[in-house]
MARVEX-159519 format. One line per 8 residues: their letters; for each residue x, y, z of C-alpha. Coordinates in steps of 0.001 Angstrom, whole numbers. Example, Ala and Ser with C-alpha at 12.3 -4.5 7.8 and 13.67 -1.06 7.14 Angstrom:
as> 12300 -4500 7800; 13670 -1060 7140
//
This chain:
xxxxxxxx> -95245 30392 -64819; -95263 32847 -61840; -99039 32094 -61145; -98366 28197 -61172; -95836 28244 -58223; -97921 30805 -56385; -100792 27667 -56326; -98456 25094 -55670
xxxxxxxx> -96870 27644 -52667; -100524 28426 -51273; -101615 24758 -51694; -98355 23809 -49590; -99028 26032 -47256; -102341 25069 -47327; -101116 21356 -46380; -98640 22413 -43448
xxxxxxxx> -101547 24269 -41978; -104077 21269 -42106; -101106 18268 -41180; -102326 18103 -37783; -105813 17441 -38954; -104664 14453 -41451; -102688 12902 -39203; -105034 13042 -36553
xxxxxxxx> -107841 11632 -39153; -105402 8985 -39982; -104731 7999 -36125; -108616 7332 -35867; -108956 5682 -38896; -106495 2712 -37573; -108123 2845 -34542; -111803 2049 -36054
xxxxxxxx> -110201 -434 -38040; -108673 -1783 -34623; -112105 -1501 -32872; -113710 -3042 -36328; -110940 -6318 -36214; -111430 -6886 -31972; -114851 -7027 -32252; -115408 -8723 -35274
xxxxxxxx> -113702 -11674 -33477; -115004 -11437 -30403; -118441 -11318 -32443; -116649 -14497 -33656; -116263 -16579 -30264; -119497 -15700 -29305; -121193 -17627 -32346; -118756 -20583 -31678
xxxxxxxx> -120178 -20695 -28340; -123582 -20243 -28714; -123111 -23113 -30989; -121672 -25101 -28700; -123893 -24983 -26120; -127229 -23074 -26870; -128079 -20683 -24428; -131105 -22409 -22231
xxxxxxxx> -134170 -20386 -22618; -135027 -21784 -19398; -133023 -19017 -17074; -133542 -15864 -19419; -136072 -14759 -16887; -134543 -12923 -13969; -137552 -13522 -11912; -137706 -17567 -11711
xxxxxxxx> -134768 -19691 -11412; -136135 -22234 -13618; -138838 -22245 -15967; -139529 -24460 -19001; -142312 -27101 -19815; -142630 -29714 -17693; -144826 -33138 -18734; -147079 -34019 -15434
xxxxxxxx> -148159 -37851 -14538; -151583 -37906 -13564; -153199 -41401 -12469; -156614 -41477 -14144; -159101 -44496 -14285; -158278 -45711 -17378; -154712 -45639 -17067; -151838 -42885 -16859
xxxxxxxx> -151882 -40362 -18822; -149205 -37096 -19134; -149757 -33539 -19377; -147980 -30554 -20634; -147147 -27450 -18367; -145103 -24697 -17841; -143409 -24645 -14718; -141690 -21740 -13153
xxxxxxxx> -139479 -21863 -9835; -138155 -19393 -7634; -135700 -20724 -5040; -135571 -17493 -2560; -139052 -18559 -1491; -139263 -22230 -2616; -142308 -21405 -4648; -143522 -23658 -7804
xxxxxxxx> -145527 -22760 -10103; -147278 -24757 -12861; -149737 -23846 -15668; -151668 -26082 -17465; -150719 -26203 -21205; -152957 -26404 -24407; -152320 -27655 -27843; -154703 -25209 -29191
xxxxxxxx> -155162 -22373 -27278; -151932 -22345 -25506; -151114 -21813 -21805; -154509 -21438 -19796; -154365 -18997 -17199; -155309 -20910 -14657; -152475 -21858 -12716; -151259 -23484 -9275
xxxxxxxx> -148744 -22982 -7160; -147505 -24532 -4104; -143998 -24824 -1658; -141397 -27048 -2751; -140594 -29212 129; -138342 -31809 -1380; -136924 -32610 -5151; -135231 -36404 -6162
xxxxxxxx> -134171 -37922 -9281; -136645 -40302 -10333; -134491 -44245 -10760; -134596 -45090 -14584; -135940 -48740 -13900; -138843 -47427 -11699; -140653 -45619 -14600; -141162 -46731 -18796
xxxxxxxx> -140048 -43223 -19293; -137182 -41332 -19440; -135691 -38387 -17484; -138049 -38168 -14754; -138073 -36571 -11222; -140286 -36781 -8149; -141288 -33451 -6189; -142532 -33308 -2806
xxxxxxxx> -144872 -30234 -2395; -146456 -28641 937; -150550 -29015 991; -150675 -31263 -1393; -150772 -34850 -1017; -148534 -37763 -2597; -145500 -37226 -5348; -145645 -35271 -8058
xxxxxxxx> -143701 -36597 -10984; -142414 -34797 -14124; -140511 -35500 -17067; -138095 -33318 -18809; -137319 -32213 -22451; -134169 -34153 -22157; -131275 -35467 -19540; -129771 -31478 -19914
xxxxxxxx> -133229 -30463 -18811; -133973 -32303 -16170; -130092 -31489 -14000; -130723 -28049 -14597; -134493 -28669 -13178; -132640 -30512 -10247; -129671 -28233 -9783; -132425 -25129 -9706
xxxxxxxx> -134648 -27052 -7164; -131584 -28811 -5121; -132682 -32007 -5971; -131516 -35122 -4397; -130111 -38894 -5840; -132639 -41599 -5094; -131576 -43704 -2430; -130310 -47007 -3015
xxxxxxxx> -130623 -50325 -1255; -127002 -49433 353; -125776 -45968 723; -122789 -45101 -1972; -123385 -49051 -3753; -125530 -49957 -6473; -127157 -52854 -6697; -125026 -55649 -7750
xxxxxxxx> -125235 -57444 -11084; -126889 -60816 -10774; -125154 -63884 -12321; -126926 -66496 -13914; -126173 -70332 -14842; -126555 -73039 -17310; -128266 -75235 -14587; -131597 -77078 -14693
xxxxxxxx> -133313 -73565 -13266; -131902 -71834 -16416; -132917 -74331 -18817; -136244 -74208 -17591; -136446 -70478 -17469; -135187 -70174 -21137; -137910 -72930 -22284; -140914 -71217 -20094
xxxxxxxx> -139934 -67933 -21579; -139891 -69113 -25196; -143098 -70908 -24879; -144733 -67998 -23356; -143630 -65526 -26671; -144695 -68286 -28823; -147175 -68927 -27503; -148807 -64819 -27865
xxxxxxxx> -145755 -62641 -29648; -144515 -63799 -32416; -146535 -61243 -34160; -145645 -58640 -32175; -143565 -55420 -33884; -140858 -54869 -32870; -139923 -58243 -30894; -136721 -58457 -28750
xxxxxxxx> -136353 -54712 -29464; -138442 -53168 -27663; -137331 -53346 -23939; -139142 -53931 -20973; -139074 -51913 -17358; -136081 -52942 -15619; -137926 -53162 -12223; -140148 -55779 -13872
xxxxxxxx> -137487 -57855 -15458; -135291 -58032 -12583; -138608 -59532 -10482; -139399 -62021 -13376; -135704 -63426 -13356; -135448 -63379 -9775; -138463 -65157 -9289; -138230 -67575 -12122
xxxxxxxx> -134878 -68633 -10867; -135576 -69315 -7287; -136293 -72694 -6454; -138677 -71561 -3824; -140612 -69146 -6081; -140438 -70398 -9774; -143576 -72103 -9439; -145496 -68657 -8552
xxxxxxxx> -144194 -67333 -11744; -147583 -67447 -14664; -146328 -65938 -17673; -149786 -66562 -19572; -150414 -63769 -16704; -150734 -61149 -19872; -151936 -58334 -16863; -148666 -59337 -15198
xxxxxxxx> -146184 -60309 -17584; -145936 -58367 -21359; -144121 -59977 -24091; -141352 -57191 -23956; -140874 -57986 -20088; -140375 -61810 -20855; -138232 -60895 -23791; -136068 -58707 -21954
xxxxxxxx> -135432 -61071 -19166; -134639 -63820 -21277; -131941 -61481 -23159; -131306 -60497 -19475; -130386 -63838 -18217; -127970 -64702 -21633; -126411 -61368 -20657; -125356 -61872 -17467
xxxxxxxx> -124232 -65414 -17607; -120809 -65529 -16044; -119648 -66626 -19622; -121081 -65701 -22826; -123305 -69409 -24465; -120424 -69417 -27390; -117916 -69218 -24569; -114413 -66297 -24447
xxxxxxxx> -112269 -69826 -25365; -114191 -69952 -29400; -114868 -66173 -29371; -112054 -65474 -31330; -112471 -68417 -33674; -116167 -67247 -34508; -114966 -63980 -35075; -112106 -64890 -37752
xxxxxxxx> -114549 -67398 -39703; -117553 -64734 -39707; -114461 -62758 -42129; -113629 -65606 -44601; -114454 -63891 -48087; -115165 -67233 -49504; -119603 -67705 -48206; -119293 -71335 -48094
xxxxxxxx> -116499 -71371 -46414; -117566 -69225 -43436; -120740 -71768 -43235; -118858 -74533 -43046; -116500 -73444 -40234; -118979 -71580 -37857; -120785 -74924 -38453; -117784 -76708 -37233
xxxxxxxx> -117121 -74429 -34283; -120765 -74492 -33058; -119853 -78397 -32713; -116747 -77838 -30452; -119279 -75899 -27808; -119413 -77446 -24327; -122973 -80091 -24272; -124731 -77926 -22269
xxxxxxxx> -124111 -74631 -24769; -124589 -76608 -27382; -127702 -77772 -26050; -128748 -74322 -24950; -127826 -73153 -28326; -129715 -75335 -30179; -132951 -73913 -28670; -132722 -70393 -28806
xxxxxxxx> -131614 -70824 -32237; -134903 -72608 -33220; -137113 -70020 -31233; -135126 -67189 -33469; -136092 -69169 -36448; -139755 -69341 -35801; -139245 -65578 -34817; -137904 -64561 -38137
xxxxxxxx> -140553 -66539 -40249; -142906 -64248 -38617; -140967 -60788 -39756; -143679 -59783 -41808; -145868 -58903 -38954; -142999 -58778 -36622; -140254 -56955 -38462; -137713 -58359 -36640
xxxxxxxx> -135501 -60334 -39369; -132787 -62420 -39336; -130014 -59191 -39405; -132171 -57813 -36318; -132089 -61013 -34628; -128195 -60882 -35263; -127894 -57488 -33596; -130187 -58248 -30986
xxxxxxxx> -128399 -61210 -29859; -124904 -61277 -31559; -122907 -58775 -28574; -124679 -61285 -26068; -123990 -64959 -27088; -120341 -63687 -28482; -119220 -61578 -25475; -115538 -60260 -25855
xxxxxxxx> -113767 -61257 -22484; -112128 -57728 -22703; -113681 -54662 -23907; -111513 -53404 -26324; -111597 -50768 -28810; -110409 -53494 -31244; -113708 -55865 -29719; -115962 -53081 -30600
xxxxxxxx> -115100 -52941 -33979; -115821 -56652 -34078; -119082 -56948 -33030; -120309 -56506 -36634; -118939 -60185 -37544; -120610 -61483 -34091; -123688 -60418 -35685; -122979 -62116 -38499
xxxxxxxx> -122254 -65714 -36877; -126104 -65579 -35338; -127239 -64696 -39119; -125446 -67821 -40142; -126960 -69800 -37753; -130132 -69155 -37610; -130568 -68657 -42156; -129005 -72385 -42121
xxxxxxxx> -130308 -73983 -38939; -131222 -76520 -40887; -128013 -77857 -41381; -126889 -77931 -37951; -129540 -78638 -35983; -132756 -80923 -35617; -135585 -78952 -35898; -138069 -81635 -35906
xxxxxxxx> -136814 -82832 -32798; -137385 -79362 -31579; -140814 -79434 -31986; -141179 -81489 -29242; -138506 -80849 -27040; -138901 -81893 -24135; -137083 -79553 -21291; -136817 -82416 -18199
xxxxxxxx> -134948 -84704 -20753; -132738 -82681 -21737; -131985 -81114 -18658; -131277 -84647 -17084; -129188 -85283 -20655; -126550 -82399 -19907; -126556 -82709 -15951; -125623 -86319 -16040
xxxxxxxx> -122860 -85241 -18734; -121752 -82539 -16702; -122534 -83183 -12923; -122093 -86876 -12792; -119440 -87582 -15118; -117316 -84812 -14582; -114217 -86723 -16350; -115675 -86465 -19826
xxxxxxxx> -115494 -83069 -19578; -112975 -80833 -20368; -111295 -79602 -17400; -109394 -75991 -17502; -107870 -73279 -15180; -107121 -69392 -14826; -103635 -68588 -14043; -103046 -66463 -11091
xxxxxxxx> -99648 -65037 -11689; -97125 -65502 -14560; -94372 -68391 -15006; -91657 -68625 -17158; -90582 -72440 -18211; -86379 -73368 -17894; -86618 -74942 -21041; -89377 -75613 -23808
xxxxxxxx> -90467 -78791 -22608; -92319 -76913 -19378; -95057 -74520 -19156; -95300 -70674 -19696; -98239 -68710 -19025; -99003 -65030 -18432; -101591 -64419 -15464; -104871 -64402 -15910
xxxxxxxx> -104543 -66805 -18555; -107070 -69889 -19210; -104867 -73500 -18963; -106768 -76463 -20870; -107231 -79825 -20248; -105566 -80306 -17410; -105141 -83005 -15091; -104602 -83822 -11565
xxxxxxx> -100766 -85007 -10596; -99855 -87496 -8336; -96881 -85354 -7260; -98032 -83265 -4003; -98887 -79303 -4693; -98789 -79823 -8704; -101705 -79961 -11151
//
């Protein structure tokens, strides 16, 4: 008994000796587990922003502001042709550097390097490709032009190399949006175009998808639709004019008509029949709606519907089917007047209208007659309706502010609001 409390006294002893010790150990225990949580979450943030945004490889090098590969336009006999490099820039002297790049043996060592005079932003509709800038180098000759990775590529390119916005044709404006009509200049534009893609693309993949170069389409509708230069225009000019440039413009001049061809006052209606459940239904109504168009939309109508028909019969070369014709040309024929959230969730059923015209064309509209349309005639048809005769046509107005009527018998009308058939008064200042 004796020798049992003599251990337990030494071993307490023992313990009151060593206290100090254990409680330090237990002090830096908690604060390793401290360290271990901290960084463990700052470890944490890191990841989350390296996913983020990935760290560019392109400024890991301390010695060049910029480096990365570059793809090089070079002019060449038989056409243009684009070459890898890598590029490094350092902006303390203004010195570029590029390096010729390899597919199979890699970067060759070979390599030039000149002074960067001048850097600008290459304008998307001046080029077929995509993010693209010009540089302006000292003893060399002409513009160099490059293309990026990607649009993150190329501003970090520009910001490295100060690079400038191309100038426009007025400082701080951009060119203003053209507005097109259903006159006799658009009617024959629409039937020259057609005839043209007829005439050598109905085969061709990929056929009101593929998009031509802006620059080029904005020439071809210009020109087409001046009086004093439409008869310049030669679209069996294949050097000239490619299908996807005709294509484009015509899509182009549908677009930017100051109302859409199945006009704001049915877009609505269009819309709610494309959602009947019942199929026959939906036929019948868009059928009956088509109908209620103005002459001239209906006329316009009528023969873009019939090109899209001969389009689709060709989809086996083509691809371009009666859904891609839909999406192609649904958003532009059944413009919303306002672009709402709720309008974007609609343009599914717009799509859906064009598929129901153009699958049962038949039923709607004379093909046969189509055949051998004849462009002057019909032109003179709907300019007599609409020029000459103005009474037989509907006439409306836009509201400029809002009214409230004294009783129900008068008008009320929020602004901005379109007023049909209306008539002239024979009471002074009324309508």
């Amino acid at each position: 008994m004796y020798g049992w409390l003599t251990f337990y006294h030494q071993g307490h002893e023992v313990a009151k000796d060593f206290k100090s010790f254990s409680t330090d150990l237990q002090k830096k225990l908690q604060k390793t587990r401290e360290n271990f949580d901290a960084t463990h979450a700052e470890a944490k943030q890191l990841m989350i922003k390296l996913l983020e945004k990935p760290l560019d490889s392109g400024s890991l090098n301390k010695m060049f502001t910029r480096q990365g590969y570059l793809y090089l336009m070079e002019k060449k006999a038989l056409g243009t042709t684009w070459t890898k490099h890598f590029c490094q820039y350092q902006k303390e002297n203004r010195k570029f550097t590029m390096i010729p790049y390899s597919q199979t043996t890699g970067k060759v060592a070979l390599s030039e390097t000149y002074v960067l005079k001048e850097c600008i932003r290459r304008m998307s509709d001046s080029i077929d490709k995509r993010f693209c800038f010009d540089i302006i180098v000292e003893d060399k000759p002409g513009i160099l032009t490059f293309q990026a990775l990607s649009e993150e590529d190329r501003r970090l390119w520009l910001d490295a190399m100060d690079g400038k916005e191309p100038a426009y044709s007025q400082i701080g404006k951009l060119p203003k949006q053209e507005e097109y009509y259903l006159d006799e200049m658009g009617f024959a534009f629409v039937q020259q175009c057609i005839d043209a893609i007829e005439s050598r693309g109905l085969d061709d993949e990929g056929l009101y998808r593929l998009v031509g170069v802006s620059s080029k389409v904005n020439k071809l509708t210009q020109m087409a639709l001046d009086r004093r230069k439409t008869e310049k225009v030669n679209l069996d000019d294949t050097d000239e004019w490619e299908i996807k440039t005709i294509t484009s413009a015509l899509k182009n001049y549908f677009r930017n008509l100051p109302e859409p061809l199945m006009t704001f006052r049915l877009h609505s209606a269009f819309i709610n029949a494309a959602k009947l459940d019942n199929m026959d239904e939906r036929i019948e109504e868009i059928k009956s709606l088509v109908h209620k168009l103005p002459k001239p939309n209906y006329s316009m109508l009528q023969i873009l519907i019939a090109h899209l028909c001969k389009v689709a019969k060709h989809s086996d070369k083509n691809l371009m089917t009666i859904s891609n014709l839909g999406v192609c040309f649904g958003p532009t024929l059944l413009r919303p007047e306002e672009e709402t959230v709720a309008a974007i969730m609609e343009i599914k059923f717009g799509n859906i209208v064009l598929e129901i015209l153009i699958e049962h064309a038949d039923q709607w509209i004379d093909l046969i007659r189509l055949e051998h349309f004849d462009v002057r005639a019909e032109i003179f048809i709907v300019l007599l309706a609409v020029f000459h005769f103005p009474f037989i046509m509907e006439k409306r107005v836009r509201t400029l502010y809002a009214c409230v009527g004294e009783n129900e018998s008068e008008l009320s009308f929020e602004p901005n609001q379109i007023i049909y058939n209306v008539r002239q008064s024979r009471n002074r200042g009324l309508v």
